[in-house]
TORVEX-429358 format. One record per residue (C-alpha): x, y, z; residue number from 1. Coordinates in steps of 0.1 Angstrom, whole numbers, plus 2048, in hexadecimal, padded with zeros to 3 digits. Last residue first. Layout:
N
<<X; Y; Z>; NUM>;
...
This chain:
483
<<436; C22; BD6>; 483>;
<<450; C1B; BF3>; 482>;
<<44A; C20; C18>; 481>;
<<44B; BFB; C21>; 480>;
<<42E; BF6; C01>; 479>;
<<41F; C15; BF5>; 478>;
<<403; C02; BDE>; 477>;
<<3F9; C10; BBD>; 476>;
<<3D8; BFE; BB4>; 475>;
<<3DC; BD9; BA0>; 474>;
<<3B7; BD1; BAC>; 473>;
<<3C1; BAB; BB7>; 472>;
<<3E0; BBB; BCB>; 471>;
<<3EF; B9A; BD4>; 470>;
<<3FF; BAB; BEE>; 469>;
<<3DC; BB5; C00>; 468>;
<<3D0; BDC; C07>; 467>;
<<3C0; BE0; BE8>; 466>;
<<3AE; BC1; BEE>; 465>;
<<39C; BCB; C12>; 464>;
<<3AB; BB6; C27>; 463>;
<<398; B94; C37>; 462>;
<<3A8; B7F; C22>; 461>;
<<3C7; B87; C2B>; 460>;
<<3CC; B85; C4C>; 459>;
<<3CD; BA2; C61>; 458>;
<<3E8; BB2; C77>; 457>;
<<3DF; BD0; C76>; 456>;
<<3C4; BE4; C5B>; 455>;
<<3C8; C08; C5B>; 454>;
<<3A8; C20; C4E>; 453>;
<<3AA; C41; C3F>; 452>;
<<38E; C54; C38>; 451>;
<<379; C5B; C18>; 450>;
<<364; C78; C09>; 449>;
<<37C; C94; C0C>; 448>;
<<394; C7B; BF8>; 447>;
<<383; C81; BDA>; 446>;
<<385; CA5; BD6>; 445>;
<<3A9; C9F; BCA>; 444>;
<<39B; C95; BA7>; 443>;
<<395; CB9; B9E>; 442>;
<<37E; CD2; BB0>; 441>;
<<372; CD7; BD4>; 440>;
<<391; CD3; BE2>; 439>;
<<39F; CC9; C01>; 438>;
<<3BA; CD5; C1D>; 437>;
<<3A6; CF7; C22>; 436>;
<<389; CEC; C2F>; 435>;
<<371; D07; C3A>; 434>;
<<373; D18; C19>; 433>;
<<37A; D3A; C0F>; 432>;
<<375; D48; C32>; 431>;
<<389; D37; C38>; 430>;
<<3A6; D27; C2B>; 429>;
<<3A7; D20; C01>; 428>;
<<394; D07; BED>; 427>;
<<395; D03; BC8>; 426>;
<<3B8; CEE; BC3>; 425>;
<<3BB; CDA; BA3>; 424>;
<<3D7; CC2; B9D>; 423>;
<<3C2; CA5; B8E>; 422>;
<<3AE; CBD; B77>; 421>;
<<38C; CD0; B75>; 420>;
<<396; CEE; B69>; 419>;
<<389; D0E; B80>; 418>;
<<37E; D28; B64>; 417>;
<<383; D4B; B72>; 416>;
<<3A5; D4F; B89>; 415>;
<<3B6; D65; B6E>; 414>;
<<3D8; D5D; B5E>; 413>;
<<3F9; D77; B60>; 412>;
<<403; D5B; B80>; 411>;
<<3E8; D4A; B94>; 410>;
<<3EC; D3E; BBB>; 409>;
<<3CF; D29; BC3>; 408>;
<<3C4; D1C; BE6>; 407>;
<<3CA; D43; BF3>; 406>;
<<3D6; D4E; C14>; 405>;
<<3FA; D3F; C18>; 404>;
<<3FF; D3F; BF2>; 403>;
<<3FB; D66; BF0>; 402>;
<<41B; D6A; C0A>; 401>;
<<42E; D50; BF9>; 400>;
<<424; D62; BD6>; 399>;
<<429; D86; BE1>; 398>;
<<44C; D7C; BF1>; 397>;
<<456; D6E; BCF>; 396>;
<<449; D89; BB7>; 395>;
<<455; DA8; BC9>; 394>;
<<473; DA9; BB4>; 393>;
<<45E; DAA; B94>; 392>;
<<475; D96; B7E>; 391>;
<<45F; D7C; B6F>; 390>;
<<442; D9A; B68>; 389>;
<<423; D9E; B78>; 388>;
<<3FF; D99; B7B>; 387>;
<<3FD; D83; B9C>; 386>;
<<3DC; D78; BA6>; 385>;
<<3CE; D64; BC5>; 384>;
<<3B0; D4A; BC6>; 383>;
<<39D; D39; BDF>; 382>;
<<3A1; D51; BFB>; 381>;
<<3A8; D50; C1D>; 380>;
<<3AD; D71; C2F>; 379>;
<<3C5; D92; C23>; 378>;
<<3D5; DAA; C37>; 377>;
<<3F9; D9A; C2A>; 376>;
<<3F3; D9C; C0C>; 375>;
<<3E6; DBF; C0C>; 374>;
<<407; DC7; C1C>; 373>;
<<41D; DB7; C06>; 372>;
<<40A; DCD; BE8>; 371>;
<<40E; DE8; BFB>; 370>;
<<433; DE1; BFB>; 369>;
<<42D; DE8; BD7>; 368>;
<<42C; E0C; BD8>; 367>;
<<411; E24; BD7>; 366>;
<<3F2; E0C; BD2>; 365>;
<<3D5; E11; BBE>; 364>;
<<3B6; DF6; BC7>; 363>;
<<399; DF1; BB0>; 362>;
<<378; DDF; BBC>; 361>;
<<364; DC8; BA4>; 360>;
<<342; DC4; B9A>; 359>;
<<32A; DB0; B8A>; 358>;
<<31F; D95; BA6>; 357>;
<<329; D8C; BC5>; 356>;
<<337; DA9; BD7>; 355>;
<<352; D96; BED>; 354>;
<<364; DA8; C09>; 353>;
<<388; DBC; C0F>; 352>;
<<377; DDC; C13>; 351>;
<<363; DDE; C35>; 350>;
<<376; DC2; C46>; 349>;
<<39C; DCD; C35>; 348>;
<<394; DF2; C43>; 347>;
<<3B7; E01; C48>; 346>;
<<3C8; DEB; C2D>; 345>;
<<3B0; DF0; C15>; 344>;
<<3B1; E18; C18>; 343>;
<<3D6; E14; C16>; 342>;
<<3D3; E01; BF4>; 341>;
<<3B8; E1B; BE7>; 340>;
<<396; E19; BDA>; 339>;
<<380; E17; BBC>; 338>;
<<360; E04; BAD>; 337>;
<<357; DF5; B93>; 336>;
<<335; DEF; B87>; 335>;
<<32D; DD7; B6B>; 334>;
<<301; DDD; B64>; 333>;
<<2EA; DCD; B79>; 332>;
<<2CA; DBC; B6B>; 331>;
<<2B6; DCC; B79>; 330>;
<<2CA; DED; B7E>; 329>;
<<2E2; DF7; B9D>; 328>;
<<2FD; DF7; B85>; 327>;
<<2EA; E06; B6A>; 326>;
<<300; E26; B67>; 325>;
<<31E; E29; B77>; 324>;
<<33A; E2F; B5D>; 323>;
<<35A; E2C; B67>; 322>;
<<368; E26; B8B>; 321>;
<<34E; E2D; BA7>; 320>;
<<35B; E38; BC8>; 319>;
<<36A; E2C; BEA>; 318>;
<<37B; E36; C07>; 317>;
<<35A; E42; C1C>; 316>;
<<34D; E24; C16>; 315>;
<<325; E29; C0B>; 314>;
<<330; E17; BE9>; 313>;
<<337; DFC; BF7>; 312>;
<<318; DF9; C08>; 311>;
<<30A; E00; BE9>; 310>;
<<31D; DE2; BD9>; 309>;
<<312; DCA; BF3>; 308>;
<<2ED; DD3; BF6>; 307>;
<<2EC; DCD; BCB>; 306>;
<<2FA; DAE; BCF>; 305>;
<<2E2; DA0; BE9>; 304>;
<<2C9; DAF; BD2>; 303>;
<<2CF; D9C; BB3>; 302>;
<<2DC; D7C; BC7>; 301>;
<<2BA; D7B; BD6>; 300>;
<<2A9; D84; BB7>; 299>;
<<2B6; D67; BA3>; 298>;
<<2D8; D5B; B93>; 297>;
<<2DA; D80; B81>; 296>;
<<2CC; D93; B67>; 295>;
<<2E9; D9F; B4B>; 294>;
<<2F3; DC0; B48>; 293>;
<<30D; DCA; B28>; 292>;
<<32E; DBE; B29>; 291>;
<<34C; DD9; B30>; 290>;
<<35E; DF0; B1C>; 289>;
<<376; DFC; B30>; 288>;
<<376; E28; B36>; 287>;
<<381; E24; B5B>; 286>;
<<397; E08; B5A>; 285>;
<<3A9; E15; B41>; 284>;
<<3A9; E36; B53>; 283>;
<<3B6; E20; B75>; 282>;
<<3CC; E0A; B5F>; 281>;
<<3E5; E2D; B57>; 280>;
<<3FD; E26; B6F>; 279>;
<<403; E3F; B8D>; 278>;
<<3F0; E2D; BA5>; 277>;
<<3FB; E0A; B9E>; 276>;
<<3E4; DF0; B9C>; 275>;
<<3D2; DD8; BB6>; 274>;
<<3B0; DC4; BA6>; 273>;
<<397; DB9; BC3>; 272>;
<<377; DA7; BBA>; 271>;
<<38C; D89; B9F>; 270>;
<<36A; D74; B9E>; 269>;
<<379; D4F; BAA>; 268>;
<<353; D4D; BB7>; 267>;
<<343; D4F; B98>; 266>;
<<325; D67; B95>; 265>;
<<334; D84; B86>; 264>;
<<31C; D86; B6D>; 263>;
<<324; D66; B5E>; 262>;
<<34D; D77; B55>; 261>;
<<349; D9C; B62>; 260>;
<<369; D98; B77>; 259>;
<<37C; D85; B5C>; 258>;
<<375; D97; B3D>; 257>;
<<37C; DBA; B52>; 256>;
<<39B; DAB; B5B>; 255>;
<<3A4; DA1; B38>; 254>;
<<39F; DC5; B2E>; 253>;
<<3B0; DD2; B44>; 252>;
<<3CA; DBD; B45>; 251>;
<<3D2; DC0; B20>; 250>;
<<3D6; DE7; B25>; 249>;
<<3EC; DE1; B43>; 248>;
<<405; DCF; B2E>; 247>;
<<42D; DDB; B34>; 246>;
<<426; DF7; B4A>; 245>;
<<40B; DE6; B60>; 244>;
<<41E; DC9; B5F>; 243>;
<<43D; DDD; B6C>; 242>;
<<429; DED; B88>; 241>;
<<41E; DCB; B96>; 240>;
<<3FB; DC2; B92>; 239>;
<<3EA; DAE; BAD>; 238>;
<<3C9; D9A; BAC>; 237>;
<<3B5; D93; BC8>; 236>;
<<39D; D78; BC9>; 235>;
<<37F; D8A; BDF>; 234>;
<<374; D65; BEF>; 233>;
<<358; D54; C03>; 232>;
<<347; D34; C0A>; 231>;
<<352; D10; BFD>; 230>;
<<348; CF9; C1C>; 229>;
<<356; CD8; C1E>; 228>;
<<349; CCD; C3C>; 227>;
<<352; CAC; C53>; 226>;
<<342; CA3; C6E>; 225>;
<<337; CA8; C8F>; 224>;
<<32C; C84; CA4>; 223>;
<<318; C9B; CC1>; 222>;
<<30C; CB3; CA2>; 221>;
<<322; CD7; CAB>; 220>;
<<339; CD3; C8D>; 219>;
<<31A; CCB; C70>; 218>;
<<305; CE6; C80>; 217>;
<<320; D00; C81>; 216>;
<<330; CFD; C5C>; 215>;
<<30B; CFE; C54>; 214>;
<<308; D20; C61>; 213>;
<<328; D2B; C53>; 212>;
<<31F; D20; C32>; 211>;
<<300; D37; C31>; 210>;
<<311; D4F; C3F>; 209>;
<<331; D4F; C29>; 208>;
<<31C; D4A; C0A>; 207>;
<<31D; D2B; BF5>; 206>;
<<328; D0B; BED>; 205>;
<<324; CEE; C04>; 204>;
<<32D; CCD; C0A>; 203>;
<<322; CB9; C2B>; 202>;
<<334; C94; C3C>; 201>;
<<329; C76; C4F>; 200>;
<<300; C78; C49>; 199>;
<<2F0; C59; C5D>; 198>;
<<2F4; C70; C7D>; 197>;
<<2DA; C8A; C71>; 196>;
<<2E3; CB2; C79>; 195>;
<<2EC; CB4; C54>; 194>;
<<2CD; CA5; C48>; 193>;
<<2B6; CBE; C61>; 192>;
<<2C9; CDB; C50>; 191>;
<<2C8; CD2; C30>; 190>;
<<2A3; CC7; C31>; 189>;
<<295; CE8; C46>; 188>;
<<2AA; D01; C28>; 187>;
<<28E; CED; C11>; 186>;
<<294; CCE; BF4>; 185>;
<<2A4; CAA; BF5>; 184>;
<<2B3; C9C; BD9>; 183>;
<<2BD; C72; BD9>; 182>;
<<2DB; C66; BCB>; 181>;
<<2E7; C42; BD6>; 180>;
<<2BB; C37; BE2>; 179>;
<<2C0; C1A; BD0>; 178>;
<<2DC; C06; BC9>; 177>;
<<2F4; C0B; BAA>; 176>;
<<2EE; BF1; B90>; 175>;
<<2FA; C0C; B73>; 174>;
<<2D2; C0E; B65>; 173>;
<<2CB; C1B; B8B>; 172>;
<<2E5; C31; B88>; 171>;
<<2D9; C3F; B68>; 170>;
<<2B4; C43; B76>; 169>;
<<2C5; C55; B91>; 168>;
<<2D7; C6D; B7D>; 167>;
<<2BE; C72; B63>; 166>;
<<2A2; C7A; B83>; 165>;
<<2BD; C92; B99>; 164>;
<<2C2; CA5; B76>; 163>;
<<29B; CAA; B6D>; 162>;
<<298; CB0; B96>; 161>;
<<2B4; CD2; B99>; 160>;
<<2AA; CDC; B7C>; 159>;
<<286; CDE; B8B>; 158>;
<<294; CEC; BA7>; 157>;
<<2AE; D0B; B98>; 156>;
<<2B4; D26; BB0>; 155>;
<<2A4; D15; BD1>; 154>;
<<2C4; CFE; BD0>; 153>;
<<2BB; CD5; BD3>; 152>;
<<2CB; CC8; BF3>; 151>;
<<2DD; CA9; BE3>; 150>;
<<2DF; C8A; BFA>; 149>;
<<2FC; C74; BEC>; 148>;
<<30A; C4F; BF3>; 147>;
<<32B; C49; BFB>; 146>;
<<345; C34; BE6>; 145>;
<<362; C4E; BDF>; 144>;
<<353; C53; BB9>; 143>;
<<333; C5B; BC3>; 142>;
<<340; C77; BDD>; 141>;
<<357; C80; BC5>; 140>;
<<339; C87; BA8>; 139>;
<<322; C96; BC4>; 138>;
<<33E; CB1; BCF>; 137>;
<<34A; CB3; BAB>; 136>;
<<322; CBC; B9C>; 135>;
<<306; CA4; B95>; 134>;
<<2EC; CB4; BAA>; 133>;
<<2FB; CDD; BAB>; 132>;
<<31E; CE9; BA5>; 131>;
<<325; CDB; B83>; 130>;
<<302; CE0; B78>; 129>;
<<2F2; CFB; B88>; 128>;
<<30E; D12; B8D>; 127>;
<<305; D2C; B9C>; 126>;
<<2EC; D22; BB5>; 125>;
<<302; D09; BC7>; 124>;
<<2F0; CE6; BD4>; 123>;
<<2F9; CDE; BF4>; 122>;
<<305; CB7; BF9>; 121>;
<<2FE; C9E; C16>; 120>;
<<315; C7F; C11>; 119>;
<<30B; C5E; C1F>; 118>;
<<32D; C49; C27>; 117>;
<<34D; C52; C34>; 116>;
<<361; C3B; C11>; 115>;
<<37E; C2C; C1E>; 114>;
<<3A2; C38; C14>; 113>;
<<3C1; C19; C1B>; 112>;
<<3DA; C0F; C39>; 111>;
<<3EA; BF1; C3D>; 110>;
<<3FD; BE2; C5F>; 109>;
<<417; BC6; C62>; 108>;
<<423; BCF; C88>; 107>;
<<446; BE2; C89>; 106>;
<<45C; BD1; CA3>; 105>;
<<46F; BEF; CB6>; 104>;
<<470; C17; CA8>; 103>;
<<491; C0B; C91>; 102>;
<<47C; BEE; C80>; 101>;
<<48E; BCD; C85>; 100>;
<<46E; BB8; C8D>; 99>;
<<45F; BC4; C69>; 98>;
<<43A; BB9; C64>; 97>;
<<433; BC9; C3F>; 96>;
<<423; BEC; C3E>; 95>;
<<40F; BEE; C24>; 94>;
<<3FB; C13; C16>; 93>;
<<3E3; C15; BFD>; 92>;
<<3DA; C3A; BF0>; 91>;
<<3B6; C31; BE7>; 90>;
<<3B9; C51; BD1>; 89>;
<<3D3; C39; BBA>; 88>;
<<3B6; C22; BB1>; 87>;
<<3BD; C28; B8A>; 86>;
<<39B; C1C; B80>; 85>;
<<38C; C34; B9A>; 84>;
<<3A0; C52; B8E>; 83>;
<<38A; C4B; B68>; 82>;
<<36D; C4A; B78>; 81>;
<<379; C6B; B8A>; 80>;
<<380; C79; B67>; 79>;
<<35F; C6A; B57>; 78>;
<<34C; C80; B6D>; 77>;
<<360; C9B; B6C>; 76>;
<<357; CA2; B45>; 75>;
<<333; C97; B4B>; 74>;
<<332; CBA; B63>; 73>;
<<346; CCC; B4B>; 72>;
<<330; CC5; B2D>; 71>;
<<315; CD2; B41>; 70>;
<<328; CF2; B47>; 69>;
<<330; CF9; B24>; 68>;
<<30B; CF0; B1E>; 67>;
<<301; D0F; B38>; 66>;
<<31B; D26; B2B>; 65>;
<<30C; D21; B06>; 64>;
<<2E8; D24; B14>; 63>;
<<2EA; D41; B23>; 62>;
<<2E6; D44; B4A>; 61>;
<<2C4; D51; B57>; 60>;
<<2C4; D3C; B73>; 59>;
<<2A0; D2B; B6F>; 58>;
<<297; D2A; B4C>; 57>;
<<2BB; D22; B41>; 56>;
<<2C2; D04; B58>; 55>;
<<29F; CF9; B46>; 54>;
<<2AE; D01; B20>; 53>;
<<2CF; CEB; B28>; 52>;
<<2BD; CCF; B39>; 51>;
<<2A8; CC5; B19>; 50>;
<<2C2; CC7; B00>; 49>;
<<2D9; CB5; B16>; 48>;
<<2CB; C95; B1D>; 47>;
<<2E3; C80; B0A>; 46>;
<<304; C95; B1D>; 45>;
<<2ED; C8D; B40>; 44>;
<<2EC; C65; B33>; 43>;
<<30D; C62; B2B>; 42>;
<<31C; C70; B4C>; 41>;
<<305; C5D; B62>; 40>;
<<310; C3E; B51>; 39>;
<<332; C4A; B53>; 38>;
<<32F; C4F; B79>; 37>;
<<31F; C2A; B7B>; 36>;
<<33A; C19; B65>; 35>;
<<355; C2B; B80>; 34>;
<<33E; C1D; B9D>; 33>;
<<344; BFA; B8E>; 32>;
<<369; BFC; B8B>; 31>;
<<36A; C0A; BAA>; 30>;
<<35F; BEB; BB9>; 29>;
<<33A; BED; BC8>; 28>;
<<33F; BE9; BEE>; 27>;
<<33B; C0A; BF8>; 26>;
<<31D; C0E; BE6>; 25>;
<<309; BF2; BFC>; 24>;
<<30F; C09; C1A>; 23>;
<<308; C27; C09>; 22>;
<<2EA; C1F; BFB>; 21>;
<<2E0; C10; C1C>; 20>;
<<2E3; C31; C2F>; 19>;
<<2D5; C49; C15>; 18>;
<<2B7; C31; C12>; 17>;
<<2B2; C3A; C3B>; 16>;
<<2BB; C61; C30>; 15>;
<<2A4; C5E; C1B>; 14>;
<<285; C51; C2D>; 13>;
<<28D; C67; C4D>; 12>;
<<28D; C84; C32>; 11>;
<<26C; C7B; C27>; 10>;
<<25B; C7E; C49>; 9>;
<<26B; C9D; C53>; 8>;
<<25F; CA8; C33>; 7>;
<<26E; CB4; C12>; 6>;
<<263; CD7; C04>; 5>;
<<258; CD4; BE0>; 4>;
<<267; CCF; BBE>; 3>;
<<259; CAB; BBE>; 2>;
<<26C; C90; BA9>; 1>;
């Protein structure tokens, strides 16, 4: 596979494959698309000892976090073959012809999840395996039935190919058709792809603008579309004064674990931490140990980080916290950085943002009606924080007013490490993602990729057989309202 810039000329070809693929996909039974995820699964854990050292040469990530995260990506692999065997996410629906119904003679009428068809994924940089060719929003697109075009990240491309080429040969070894996963490379490529009518939905992670941008081609196109964009967040975390008195040593130094965890490069990075002003966390904070500099993702995300922490610096309400020295190094050392409650609350644009990368921004507070207040100032985000204690009497109203703006609502944990599980939620409103009823991680992310179809009056032959009362595939079936 080539590295390079793909053409006009090569997209067309693709996108035409991507089309059939998807087509003939569709049709495989699940049973046969969950053999082709293990496949995939098997053959990326077999190939590990060369992938691991290549993700390594190009992101800079060690190689222990780097197989952790390859054993993630075969992990959810073999969990959504696993949700396919079940055939629950089809959610199956019957409604028998009923001449008595209370609304006049009810039609028979079945409802079940279709797969869209061809998928167009962005790679992430910062995760390179579980984010990037064979990561969830590739795995669920699989798993629904649609095909996949991957737009390779500039960050790691020959990664990016050596995974795209075990993948496909493993598909191909599966019986999956042709042409099911194919990598594309070039800013010109995504863009064009996601314009194209063949494509039916987008997945992104990244930055706000970048995401934004796309957002805006896939919902101007004369047939928009669906896209799941995962762009922004500052993941809050509140301490309430009795958790500061009761433990604020421990969360300090489990904060600073969290925020400096990969470099701060993980986009459930804790940014803003709110404590007490007359508690003693802000000298903890101060004098921390914290991790020694690591180099970043790439030189992009280097100096994109280091413009956003010295415009924060350059707010008038804001100061270094600790020691400074190395922050604006190569590689960066921890910064943090510190501010007030009230100062948030009267410049949530210019304070309230995300610094991705090493640092973190430390809030005092007077009372904890700021804590309401900060709340209540802030936009979508995938992750919100509570460190507190069960009877903290602002607890409740802090966690309805937390769960209206975050996807993820966390209690004395930290929002670093997203588990991939059935009840997972990593999205949030915008500007954290610009779909907030789906997820990018956990079995849930499956149902971005299909749509709802209703079948009326039609004999049975010609249903699709999860939706027939013989129920061939044995799936969970709400039959007359009634699982």
């Amino acid at each position: 596979m080539t590295t390079a810039d793909t053409t006009p000329g090569d997209l067309q070809r693709i996108l035409a494959t991507a089309e059939g693929a998807s087509t003939a996909w569709a049709l495989v039974p699940a049973a046969g698309r969950a053999a082709a995820l293990t496949s995939v699964a098997d053959a990326l854990d077999g190939a590990a000892t060369e992938m691991v050292p290549l993700a390594g040469e190009e992101t800079f990530l060690a190689a222990g976090r780097l197989a952790g995260e390859l054993k993630r990506t075969t992990f959810q692999l073999r969990l959504f073959a696993e949700l396919l065997a079940d055939g629950g996410y089809l959610d199956a629906r019957i409604d028998h012809a009923d001449p008595g119904w209370p609304m006049g003679p009810r039609p028979d009428i079945r409802r079940v999840l279709e797969p869209l068809g061809p998928v167009l994924v962005f790679a992430a940089s910062n995760f390179p395996f579980a984010f990037s060719v064979m990561g969830g929003d590739t795995c669920s697109a699989l798993a629904a039935g649609c095909s996949v075009v991957l737009k390779a990240h500039p960050g790691h491309p020959r990664l990016s190919a050596a995974v795209g080429r075990v993948a496909v040969e493993a598909l191909r070894a599966a019986g999956a058709p042709d042409g099911l996963l194919q990598l594309v490379y070039g800013t010109r490529a995504g863009r064009d792809a996601l314009a194209d009518p063949r494509i039916k939905a987008g997945a992104f992670t990244g930055s706000i603008a970048g995401g934004r941008a796309l957002f805006d081609v896939a919902a101007s196109r004369p047939d928009p579309i669906p896209f799941y964009g995962e762009l922004g967040s500052v993941n809050p975390v509140f301490v309430t004064e009795a958790a500061a008195a009761a433990r604020g040593s421990d969360i300090v130094a489990e904060f600073v674990a969290s925020y400096t965890l990969g470099a701060g490069q993980f986009c459930t990075k804790p940014g803003i931490l709110l404590v007490p002003a007359g508690s003693e966390m802000l000298a903890g904070l101060s004098a921390a140990e914290r991790p020694a500099a690591a180099p970043l993702l790439n030189e992009r995300i280097h100096s994109g980080y280091l413009a956003s922490l010295s415009g924060l610096l350059e707010h008038d309400a804001v100061d270094s916290l600790g020691a400074a020295e190395g922050a604006f190094g190569a590689p960066p050392a921890p910064a943090l950085t510190v501010t007030t409650a009230s100062a948030l609350l009267a410049d949530p644009e210019g304070l309230i943002i995300e610094c991705f990368g090493p640092s973190a921004l430390v809030a005092t507070y007077r009372t904890e009606d700021e804590l309401l207040a900060v709340a209540r100032a802030l936009d979508g985000q995938l992750t919100a924080t509570i460190q507190g204690e069960e009877s903290d009497a602002v607890a409740p109203e802090l966690v309805r007013l937390l769960a209206k703006n975050a996807g993820r609502v966390l209690w004395n944990q930290w929002p670093t490490g997203v588990s991939v599980t059935y009840a997972q939620q990593h999205g949030g409103p915008y500007p954290a993602t610009t779909a907030p009823t789906s997820t990018s991680v956990g079995t849930a992310g499956i149902t971005r990729f299909l749509r709802p179809v209703a079948y009326q009056g039609l004999p049975a032959h010609l249903l699709p057989e999860a939706l027939r009362d013989d129920n061939p595939l044995g799936v969970p079936q709400r039959v007359n309202g009634r699982l």
